[in-house]
BAGUMI-92739 format. One record per atom (N, C-alpha, C): residue in three letters; chain; atom name; x, y, z. Coordinates in pm, 1 decimal, m for minus. Example, Ala and Ser with C-alpha at 12.3 -4.5 7.8 and 13.67 -1.06 7.14 Angstrom:
PT   kolti   kefi   mifi         px         py         pz
PT     Ala      A      N     1319.0     m569.0      780.0
PT     Ala      A     CA     1230.0     m450.0      780.0
PT     Ala      A      C     1320.0     m330.0      780.0
PT     Ser      A      N     1285.0     m225.0      708.0
PT     Ser      A     CA     1367.0     m106.0      714.0
PT     Ser      A      C     1290.0        3.0      787.0
This chain:
PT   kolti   kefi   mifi         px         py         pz
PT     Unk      A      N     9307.9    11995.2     9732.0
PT     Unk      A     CA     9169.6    11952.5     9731.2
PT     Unk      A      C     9141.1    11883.1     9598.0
PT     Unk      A      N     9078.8    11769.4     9593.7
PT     Unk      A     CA     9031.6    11713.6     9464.8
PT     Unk      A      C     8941.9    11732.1     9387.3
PT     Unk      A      N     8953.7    11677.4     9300.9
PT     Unk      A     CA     8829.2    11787.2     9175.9
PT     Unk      A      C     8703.3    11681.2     9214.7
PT     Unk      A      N     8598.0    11759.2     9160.8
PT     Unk      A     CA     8444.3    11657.6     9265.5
PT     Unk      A      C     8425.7    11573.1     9107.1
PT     Unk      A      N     8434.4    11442.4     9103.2
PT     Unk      A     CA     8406.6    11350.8     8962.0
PT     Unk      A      C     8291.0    11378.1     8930.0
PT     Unk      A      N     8210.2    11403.8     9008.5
PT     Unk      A     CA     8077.7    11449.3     8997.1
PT     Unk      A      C     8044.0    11534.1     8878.1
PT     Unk      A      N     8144.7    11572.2     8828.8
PT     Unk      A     CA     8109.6    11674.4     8720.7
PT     Unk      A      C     8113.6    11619.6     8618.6
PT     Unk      A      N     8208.9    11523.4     8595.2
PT     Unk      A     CA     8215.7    11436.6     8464.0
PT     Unk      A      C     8060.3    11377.8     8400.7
PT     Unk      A      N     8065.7    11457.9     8281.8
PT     Unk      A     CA     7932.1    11486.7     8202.9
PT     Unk      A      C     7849.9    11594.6     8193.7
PT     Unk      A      N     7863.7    11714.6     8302.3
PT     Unk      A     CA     7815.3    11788.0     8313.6
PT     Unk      A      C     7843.1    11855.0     8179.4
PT     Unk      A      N     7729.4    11940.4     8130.7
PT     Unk      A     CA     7734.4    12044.0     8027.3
PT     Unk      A      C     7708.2    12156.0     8081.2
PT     Unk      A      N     7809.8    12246.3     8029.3
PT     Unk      A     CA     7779.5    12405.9     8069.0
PT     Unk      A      C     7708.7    12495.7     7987.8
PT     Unk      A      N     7580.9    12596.9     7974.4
PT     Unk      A     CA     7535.0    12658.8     7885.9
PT     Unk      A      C     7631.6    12735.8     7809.7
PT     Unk      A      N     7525.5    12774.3     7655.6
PT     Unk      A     CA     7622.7    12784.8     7586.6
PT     Unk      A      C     7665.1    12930.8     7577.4
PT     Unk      A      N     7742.6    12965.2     7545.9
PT     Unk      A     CA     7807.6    13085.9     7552.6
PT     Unk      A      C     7737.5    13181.1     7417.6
PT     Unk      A      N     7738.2    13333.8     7464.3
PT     Unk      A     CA     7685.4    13392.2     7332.6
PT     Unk      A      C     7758.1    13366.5     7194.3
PT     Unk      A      N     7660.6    13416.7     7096.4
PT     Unk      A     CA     7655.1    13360.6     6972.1
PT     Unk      A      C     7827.3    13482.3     6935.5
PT     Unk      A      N     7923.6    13459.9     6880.0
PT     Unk      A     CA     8077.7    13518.8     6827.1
PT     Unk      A      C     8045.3    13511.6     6643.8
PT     Unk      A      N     8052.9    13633.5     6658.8
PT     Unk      A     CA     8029.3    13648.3     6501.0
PT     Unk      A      C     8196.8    13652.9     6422.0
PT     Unk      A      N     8191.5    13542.4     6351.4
PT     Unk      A     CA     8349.1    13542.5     6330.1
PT     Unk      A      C     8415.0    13614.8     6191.5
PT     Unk      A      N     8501.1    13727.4     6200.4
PT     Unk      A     CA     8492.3    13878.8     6133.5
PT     Unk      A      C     8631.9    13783.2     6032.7
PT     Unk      A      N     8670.0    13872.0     5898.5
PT     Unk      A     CA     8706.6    13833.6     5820.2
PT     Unk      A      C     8901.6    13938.4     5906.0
PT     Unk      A      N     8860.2    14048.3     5945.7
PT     Unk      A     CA     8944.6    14055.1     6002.1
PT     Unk      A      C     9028.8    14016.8     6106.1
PT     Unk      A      N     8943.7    13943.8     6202.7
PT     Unk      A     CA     8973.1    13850.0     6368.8
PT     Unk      A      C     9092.4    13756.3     6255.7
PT     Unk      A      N     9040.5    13674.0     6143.5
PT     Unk      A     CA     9081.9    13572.8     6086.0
PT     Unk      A      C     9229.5    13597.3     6054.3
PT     Unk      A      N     9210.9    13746.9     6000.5
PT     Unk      A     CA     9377.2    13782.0     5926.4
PT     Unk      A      C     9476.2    13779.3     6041.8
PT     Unk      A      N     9394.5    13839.7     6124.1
PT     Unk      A     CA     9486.0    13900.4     6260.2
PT     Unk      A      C     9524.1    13773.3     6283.5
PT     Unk      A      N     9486.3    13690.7     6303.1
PT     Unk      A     CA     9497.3    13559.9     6394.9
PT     Unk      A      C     9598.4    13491.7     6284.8
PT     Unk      A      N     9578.7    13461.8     6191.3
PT     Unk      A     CA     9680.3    13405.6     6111.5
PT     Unk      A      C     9783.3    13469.7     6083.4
PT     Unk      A      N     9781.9    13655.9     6135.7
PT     Unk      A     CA     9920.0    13697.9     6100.4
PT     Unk      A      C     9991.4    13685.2     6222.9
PT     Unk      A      N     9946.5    13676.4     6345.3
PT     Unk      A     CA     9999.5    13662.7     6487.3
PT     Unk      A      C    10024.0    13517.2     6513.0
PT     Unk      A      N     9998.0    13390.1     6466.8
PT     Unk      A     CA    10049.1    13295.8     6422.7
PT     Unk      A      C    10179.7    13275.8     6307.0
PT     Unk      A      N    10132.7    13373.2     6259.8
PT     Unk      A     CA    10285.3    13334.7     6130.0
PT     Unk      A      C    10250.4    13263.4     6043.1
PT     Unk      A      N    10114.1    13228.6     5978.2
PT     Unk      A     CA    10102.0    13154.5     5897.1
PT     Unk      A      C    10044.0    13231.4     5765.5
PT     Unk      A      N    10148.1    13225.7     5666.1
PT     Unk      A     CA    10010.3    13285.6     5567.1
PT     Unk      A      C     9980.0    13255.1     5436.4
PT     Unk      A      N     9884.1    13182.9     5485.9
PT     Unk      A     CA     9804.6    13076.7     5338.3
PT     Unk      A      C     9728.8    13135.9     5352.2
PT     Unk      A      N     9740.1    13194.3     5177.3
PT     Unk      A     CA     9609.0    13320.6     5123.8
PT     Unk      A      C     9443.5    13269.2     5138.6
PT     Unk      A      N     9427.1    13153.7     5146.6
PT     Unk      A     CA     9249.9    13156.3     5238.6
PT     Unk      A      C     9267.5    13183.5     5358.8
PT     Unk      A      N     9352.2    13211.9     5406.0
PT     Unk      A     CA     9311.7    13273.0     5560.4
PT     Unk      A      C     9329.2    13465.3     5547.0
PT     Unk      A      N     9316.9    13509.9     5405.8
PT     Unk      A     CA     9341.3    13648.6     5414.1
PT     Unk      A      C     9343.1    13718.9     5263.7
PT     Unk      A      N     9291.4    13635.9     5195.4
PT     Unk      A     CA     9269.1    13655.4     5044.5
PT     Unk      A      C     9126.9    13594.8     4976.1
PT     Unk      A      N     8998.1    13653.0     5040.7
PT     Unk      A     CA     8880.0    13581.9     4947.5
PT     Unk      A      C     8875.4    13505.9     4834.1
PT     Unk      A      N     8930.9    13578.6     4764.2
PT     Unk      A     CA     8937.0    13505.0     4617.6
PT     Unk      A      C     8997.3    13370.3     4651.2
PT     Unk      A      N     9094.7    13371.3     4718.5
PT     Unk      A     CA     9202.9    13236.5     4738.0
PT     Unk      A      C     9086.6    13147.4     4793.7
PT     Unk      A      N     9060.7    13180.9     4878.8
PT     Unk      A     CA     8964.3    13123.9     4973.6
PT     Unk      A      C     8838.8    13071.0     4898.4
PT     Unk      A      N     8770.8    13146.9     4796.4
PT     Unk      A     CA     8658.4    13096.4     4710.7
PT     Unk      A      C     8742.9    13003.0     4587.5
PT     Unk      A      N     8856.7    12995.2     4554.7
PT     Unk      A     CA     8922.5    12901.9     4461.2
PT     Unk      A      C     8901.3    12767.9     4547.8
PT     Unk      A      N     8913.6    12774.1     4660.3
PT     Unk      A     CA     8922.3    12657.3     4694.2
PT     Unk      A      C     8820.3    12632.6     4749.6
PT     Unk      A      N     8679.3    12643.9     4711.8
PT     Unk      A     CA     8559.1    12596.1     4740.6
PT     Unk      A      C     8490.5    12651.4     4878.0
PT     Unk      A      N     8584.3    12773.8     4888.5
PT     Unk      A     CA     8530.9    12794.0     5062.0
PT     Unk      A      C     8385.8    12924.2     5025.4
PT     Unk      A      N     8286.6    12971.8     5059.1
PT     Unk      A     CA     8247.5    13072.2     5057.4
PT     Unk      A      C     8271.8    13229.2     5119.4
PT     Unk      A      N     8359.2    13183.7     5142.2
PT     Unk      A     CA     8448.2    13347.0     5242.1
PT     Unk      A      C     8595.9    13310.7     5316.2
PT     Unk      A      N     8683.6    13394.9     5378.8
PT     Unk      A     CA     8795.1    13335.1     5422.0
PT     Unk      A      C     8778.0    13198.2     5582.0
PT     Unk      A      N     8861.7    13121.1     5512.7
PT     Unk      A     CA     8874.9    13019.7     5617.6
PT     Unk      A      C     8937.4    13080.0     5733.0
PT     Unk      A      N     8950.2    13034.5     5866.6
PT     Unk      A     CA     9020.2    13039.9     5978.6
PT     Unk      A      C     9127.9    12919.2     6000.4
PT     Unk      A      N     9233.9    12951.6     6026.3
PT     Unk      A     CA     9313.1    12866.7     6044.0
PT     Unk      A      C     9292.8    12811.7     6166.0
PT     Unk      A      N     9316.5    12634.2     6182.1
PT     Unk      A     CA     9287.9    12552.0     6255.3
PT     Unk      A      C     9274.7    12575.1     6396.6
PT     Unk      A      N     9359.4    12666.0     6417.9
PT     Unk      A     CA     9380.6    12670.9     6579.0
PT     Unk      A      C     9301.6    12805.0     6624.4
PT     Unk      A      N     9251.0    12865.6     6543.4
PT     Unk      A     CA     9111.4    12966.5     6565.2
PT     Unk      A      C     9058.3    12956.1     6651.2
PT     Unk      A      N     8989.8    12780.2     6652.5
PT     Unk      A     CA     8897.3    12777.4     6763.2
PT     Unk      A      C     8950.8    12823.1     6942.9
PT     Unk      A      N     9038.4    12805.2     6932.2
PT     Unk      A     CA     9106.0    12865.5     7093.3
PT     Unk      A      C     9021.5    12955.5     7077.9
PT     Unk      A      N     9003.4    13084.7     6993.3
PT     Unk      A     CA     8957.4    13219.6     7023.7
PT     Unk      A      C     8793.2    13194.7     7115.5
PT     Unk      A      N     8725.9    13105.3     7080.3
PT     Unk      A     CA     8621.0    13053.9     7128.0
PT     Unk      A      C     8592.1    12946.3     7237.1
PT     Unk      A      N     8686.9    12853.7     7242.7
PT     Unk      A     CA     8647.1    12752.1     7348.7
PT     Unk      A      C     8709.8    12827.9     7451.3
PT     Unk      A      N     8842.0    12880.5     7465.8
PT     Unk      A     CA     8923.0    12916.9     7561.3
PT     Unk      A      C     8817.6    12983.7     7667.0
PT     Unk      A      N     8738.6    13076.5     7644.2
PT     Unk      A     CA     8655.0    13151.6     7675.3
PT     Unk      A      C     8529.9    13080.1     7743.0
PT     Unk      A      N     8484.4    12988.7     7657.9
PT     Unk      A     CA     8396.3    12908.6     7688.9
PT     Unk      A      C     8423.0    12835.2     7837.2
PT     Unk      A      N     8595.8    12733.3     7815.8
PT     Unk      A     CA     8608.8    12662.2     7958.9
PT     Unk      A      C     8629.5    12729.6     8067.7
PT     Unk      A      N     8656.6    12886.7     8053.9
PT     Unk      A     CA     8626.1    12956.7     8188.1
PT     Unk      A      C     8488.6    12921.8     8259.0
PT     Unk      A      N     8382.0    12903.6     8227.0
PT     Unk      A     CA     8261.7    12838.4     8254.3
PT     Unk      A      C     8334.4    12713.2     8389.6
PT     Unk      A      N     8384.7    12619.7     8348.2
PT     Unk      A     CA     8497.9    12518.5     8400.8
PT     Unk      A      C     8512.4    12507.3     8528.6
PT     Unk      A      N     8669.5    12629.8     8460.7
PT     Unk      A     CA     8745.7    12622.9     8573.0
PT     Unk      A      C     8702.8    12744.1     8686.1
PT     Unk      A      N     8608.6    12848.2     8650.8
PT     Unk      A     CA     8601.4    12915.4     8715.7
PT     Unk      A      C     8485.4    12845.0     8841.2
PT     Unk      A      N     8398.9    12765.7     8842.8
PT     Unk      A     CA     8308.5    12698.9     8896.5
PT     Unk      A      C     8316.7    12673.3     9014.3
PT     Unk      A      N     8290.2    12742.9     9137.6
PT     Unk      A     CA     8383.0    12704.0     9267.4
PT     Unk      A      C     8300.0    12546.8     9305.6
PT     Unk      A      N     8242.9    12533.2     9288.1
PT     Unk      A     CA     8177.5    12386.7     9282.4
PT     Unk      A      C     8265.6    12250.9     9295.4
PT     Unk      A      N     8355.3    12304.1     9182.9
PT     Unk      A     CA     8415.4    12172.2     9112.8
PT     Unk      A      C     8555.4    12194.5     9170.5
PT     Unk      A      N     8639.5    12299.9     9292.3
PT     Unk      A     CA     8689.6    12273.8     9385.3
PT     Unk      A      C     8863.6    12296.7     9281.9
PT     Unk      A      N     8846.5    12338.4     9155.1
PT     Unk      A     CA     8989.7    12350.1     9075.8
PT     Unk      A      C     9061.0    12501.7     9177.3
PT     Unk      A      N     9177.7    12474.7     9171.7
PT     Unk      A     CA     9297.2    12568.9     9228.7
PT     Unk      A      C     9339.4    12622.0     9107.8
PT     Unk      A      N     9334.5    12747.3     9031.3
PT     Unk      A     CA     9385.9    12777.8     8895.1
PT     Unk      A      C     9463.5    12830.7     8887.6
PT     Unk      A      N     9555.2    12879.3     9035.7
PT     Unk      A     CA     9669.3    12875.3     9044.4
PT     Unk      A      C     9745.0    12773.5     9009.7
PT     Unk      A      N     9749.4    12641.2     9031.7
PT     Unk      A     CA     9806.9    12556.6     9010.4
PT     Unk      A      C     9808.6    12469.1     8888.2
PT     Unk      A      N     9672.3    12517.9     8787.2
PT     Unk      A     CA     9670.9    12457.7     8672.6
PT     Unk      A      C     9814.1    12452.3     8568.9
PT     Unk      A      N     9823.0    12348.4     8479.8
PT     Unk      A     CA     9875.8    12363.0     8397.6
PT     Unk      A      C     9840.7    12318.1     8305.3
PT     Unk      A      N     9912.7    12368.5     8151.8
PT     Unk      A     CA     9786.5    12323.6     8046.5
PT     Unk      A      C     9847.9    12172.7     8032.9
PT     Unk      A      N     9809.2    12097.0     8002.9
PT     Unk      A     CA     9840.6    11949.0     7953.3
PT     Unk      A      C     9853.8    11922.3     7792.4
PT     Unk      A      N     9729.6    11981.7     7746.8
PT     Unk      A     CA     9691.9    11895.5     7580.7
PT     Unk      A      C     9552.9    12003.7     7522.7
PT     Unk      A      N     9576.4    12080.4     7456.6
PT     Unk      A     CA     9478.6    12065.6     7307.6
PT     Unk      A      C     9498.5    12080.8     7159.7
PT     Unk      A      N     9380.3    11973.7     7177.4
PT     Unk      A     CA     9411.2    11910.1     7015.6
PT     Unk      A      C     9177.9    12021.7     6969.4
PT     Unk      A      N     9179.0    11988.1     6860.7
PT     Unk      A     CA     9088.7    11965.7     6724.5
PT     Unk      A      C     9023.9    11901.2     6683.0
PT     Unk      A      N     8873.4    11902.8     6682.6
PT     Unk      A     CA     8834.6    11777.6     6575.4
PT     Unk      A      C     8745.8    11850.9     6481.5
PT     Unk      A      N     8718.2    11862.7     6376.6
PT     Unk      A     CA     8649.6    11974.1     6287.9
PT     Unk      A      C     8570.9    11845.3     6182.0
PT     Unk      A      N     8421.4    11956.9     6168.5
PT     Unk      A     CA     8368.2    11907.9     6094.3
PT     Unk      A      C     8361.3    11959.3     5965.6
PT     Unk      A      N     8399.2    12082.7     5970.8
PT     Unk      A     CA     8402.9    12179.1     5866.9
PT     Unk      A      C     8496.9    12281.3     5925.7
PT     Unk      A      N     8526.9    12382.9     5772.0
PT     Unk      A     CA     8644.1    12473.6     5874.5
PT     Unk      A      C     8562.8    12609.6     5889.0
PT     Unk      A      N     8616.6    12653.3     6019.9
PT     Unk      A     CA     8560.8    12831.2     6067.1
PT     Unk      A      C     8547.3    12903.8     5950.1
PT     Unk      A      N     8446.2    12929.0     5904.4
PT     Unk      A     CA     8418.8    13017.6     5797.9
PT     Unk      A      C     8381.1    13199.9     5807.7
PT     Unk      A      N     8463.9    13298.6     5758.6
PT     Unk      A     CA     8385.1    13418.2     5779.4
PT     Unk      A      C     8305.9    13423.2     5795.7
PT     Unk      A      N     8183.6    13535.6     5853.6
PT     Unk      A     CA     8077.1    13508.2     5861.0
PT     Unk      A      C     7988.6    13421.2     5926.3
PT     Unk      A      N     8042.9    13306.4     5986.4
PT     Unk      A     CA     7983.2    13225.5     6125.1
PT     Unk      A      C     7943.5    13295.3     6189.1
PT     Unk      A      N     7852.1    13265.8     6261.3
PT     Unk      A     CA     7774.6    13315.2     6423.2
PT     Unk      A      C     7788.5    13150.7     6493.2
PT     Unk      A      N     7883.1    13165.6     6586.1
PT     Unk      A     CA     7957.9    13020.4     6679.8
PT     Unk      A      C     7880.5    13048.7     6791.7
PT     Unk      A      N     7867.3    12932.9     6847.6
PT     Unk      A     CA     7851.3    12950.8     6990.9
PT     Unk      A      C     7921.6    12813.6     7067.5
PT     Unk      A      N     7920.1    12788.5     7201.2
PT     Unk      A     CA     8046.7    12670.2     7246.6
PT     Unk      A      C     7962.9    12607.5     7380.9
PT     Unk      A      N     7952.6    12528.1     7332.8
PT     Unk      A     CA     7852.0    12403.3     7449.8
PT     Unk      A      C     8040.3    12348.3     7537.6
PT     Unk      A      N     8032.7    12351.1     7677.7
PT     Unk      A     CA     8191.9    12328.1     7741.6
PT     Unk      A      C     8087.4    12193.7     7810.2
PT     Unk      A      N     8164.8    12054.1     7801.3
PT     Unk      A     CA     8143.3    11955.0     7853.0
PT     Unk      A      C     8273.6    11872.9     7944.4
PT     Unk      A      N     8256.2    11868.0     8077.9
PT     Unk      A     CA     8338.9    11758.1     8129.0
PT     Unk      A      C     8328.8    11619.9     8054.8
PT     Unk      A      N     8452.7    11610.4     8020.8
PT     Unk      A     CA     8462.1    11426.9     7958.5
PT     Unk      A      C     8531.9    11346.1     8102.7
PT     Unk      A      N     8616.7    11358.0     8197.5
PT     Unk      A     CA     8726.4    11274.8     8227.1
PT     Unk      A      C     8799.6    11401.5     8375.9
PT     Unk      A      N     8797.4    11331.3     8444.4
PT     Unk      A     CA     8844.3    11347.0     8575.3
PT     Unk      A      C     8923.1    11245.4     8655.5
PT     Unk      A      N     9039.6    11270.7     8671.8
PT     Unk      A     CA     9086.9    11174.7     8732.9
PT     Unk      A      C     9236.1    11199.9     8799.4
PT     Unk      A      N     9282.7    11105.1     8883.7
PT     Unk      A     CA     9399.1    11204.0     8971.9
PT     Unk      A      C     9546.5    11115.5     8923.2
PT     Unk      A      N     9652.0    11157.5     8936.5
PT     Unk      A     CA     9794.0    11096.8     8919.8
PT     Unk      A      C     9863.4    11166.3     8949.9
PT     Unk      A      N     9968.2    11103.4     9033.7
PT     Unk      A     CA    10050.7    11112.7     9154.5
PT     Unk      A      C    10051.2    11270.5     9242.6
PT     Unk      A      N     9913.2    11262.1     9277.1
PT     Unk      A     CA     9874.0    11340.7     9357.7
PT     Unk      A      C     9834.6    11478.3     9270.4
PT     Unk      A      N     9879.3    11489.7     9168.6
PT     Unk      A     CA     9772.6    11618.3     9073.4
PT     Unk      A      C     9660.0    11549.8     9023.2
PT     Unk      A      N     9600.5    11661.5     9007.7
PT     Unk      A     CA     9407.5    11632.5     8924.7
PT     Unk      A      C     9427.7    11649.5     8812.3
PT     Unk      A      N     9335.4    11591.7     8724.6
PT     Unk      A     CA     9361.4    11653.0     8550.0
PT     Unk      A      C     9217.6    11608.6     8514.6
PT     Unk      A      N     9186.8    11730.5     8452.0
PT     Unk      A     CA     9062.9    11728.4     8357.0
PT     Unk      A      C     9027.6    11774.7     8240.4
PT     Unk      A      N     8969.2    11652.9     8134.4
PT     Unk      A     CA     8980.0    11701.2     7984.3
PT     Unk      A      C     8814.0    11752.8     7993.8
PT     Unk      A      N     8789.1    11873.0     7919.2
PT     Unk      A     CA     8640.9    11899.0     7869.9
PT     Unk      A      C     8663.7    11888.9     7707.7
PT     Unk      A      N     8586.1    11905.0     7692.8
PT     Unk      A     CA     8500.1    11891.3     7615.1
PT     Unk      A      C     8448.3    12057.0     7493.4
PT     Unk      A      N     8476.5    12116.4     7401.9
PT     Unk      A     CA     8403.7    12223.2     7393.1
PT     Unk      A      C     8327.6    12222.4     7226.9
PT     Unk      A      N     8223.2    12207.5     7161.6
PT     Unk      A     CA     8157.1    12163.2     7093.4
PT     Unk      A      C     8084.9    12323.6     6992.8
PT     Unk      A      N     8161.3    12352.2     6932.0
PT     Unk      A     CA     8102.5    12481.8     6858.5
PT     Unk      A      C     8063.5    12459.5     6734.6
PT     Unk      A      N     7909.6    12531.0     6749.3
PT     Unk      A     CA     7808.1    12506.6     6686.0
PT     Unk      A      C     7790.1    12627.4     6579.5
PT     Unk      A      N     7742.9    12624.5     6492.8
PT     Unk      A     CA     7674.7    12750.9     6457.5
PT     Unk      A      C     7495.2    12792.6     6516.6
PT     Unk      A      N     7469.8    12901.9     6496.9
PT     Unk      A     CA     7384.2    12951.7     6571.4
PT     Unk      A      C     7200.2    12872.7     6521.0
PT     Unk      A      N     7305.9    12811.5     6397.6
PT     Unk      A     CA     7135.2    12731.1     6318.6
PT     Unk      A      C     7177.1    12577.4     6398.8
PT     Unk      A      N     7256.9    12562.3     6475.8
PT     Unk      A     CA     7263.0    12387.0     6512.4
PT     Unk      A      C     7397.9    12308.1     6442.9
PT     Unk      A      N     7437.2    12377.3     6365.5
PT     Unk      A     CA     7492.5    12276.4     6264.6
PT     Unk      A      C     7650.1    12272.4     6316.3
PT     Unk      A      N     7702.7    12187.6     6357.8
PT     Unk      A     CA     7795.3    12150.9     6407.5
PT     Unk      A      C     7944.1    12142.8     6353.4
PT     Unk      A      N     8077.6    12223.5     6398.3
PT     Unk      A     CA     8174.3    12300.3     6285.6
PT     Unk      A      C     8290.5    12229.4     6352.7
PT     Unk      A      N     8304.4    12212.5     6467.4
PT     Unk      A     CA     8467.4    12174.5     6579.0
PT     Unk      A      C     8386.6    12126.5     6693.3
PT     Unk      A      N     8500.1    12015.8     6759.3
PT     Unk      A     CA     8519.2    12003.1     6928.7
PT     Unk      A      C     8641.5    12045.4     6964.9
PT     Unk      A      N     8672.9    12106.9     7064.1
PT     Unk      A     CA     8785.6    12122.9     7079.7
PT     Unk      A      C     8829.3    12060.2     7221.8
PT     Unk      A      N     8902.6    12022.7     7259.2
PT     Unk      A     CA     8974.6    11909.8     7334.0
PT     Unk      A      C     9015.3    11960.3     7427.6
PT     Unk      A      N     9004.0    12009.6     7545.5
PT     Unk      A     CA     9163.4    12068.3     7632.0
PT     Unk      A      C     9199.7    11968.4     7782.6
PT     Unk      A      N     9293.0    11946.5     7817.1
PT     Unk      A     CA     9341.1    11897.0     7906.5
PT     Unk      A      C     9384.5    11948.1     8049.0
PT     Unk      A      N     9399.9    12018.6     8139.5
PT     Unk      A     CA     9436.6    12055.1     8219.5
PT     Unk      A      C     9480.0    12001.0     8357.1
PT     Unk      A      N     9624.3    11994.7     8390.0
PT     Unk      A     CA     9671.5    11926.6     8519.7
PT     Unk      A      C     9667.7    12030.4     8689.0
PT     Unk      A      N     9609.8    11986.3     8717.6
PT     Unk      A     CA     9595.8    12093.0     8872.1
PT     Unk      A      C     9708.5    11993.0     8963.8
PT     Unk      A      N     9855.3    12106.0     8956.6
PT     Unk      A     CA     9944.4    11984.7     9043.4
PT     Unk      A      C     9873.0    11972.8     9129.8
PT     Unk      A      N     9984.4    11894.6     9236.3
PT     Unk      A     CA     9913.3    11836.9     9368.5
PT     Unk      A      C    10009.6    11963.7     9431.4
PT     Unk      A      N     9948.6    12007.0     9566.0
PT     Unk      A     CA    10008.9    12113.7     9661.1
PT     Unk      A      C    10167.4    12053.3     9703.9
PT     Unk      A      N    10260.0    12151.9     9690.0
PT     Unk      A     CA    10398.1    12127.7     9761.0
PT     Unk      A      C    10415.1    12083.9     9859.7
PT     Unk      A      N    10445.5    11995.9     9929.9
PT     Unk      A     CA    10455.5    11913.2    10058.6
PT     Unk      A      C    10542.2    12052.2    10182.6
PT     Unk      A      N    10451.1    12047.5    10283.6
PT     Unk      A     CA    10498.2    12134.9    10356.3
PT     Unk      A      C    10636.9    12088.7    10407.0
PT     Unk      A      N    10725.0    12189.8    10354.7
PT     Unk      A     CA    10911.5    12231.9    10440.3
PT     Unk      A      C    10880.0    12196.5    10567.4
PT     Unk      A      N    11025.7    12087.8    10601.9
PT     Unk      A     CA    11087.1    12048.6    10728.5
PT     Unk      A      C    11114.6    12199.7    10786.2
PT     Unk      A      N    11083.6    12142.9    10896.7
PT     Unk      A     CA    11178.0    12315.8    10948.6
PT     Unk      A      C    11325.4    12282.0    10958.2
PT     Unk      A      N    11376.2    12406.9    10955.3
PT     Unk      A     CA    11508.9    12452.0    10942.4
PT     Unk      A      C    11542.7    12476.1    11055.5
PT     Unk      A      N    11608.6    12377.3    11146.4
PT     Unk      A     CA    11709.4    12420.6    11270.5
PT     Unk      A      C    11799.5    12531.3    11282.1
PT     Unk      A      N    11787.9    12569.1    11401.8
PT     Unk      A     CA    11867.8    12712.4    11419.1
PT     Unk      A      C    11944.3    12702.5    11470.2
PT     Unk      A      N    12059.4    12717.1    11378.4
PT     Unk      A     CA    12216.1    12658.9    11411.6
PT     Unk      A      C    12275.6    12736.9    11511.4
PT     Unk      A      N    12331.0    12668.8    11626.7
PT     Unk      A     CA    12402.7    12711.3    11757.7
PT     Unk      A      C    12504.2    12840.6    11710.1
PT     Unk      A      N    12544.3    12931.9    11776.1
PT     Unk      A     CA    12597.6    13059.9    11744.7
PT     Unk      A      C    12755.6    13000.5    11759.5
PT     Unk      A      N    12836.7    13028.8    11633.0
PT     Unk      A     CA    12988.0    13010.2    11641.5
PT     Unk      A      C    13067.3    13098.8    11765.0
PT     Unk      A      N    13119.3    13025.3    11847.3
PT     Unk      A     CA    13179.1    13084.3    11922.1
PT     Unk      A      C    13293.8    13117.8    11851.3
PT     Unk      A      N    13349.3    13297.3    11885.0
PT     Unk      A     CA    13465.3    13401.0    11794.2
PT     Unk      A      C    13586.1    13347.1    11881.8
PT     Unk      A      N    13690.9    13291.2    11807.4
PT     Unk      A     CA    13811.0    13276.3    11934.1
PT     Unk      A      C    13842.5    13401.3    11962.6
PT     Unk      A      N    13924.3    13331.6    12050.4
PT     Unk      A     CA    14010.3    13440.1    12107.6
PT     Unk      A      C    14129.5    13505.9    12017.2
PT     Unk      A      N    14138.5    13584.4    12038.0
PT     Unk      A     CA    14307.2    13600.9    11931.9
PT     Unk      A      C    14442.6    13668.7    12032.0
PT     Unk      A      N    14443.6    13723.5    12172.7
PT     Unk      A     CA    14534.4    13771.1    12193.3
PT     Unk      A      C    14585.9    13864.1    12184.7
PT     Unk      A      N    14490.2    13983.7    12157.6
PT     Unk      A     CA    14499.4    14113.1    12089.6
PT     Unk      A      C    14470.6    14147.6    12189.4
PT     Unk      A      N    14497.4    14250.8    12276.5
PT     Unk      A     CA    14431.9    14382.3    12331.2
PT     Unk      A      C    14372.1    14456.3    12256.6
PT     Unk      A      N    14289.2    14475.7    12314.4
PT     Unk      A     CA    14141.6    14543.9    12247.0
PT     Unk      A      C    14143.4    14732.0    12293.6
């Protein structure tokens, strides 16, 4: 079934306000493997002009991911999420996730469109802080193959006739 284009532009309300904890941050950068002391050392983090620990870039998943369930869950818009696969996300930041944020995530259809028989749709996810002020978009892509072409049937091969062998039985 195809995705309804109809949606392209639609905005989804925004998701509650995620208060973003200085611990979510460590965790997340130690379950990544990354560890640059502003993502887990204040002080580091205020050397370099930040007011509390930064979140490392790919943070925002913790928030949009959540958000495009809004999306794909939509029986409206006709997605199979069995069949999804992820395609692409990327980042665009206006500033970085700061401790202490209160986020929230506006999910927008950008782009609908079909190739060689799968659907794919990029949204859109736009996290804000709770005063307006605007921090990331985050990008995601998703391919809904196209359904497996229904199996030829399988002929039912004639029964081998057993020779004979000449044995008394």
């Amino acid at each position: 079934m195809a995705l309804d284009p109809s949606f392209v532009g639609r905005s989804y309300p925004p998701t509650p306000p995620y208060q973003v904890g200085r611990e979510k941050i460590r965790e997340f950068a130690a379950a990544i493997g990354d560890a640059n002391p502003a993502y887990t050392d204040v002080e580091a983090a205020r050397a370099l002009g930040h007011r509390d620990l930064i979140a490392p870039p790919t943070f925002a998943i913790v928030l949009s991911l959540g958000a495009s369930h809004q999306v794909v869950k939509d029986p409206a818009l006709g997605l199979d999420y069995s069949r999804v696969v992820h395609g692409e996300q990327r980042f665009s930041y206006t500033r970085p996730i700061v401790a202490g944020d209160e986020l929230s995530v506006v999910v927008t259809v950008e782009k609908i469109r079909s190739m060689a028989g799968s659907d794919i749709i990029t949204t859109r996810g736009d996290i804000v802080t709770t005063d307006g002020e605007a921090v990331c978009s985050a990008y995601s892509t998703l391919v809904s193959r196209a359904p497996d072409p229904a199996p030829e049937p399988t002929p039912v091969p004639e029964p081998t006739p057993v020779p004979e062998t000449g044995v008394p039985q």
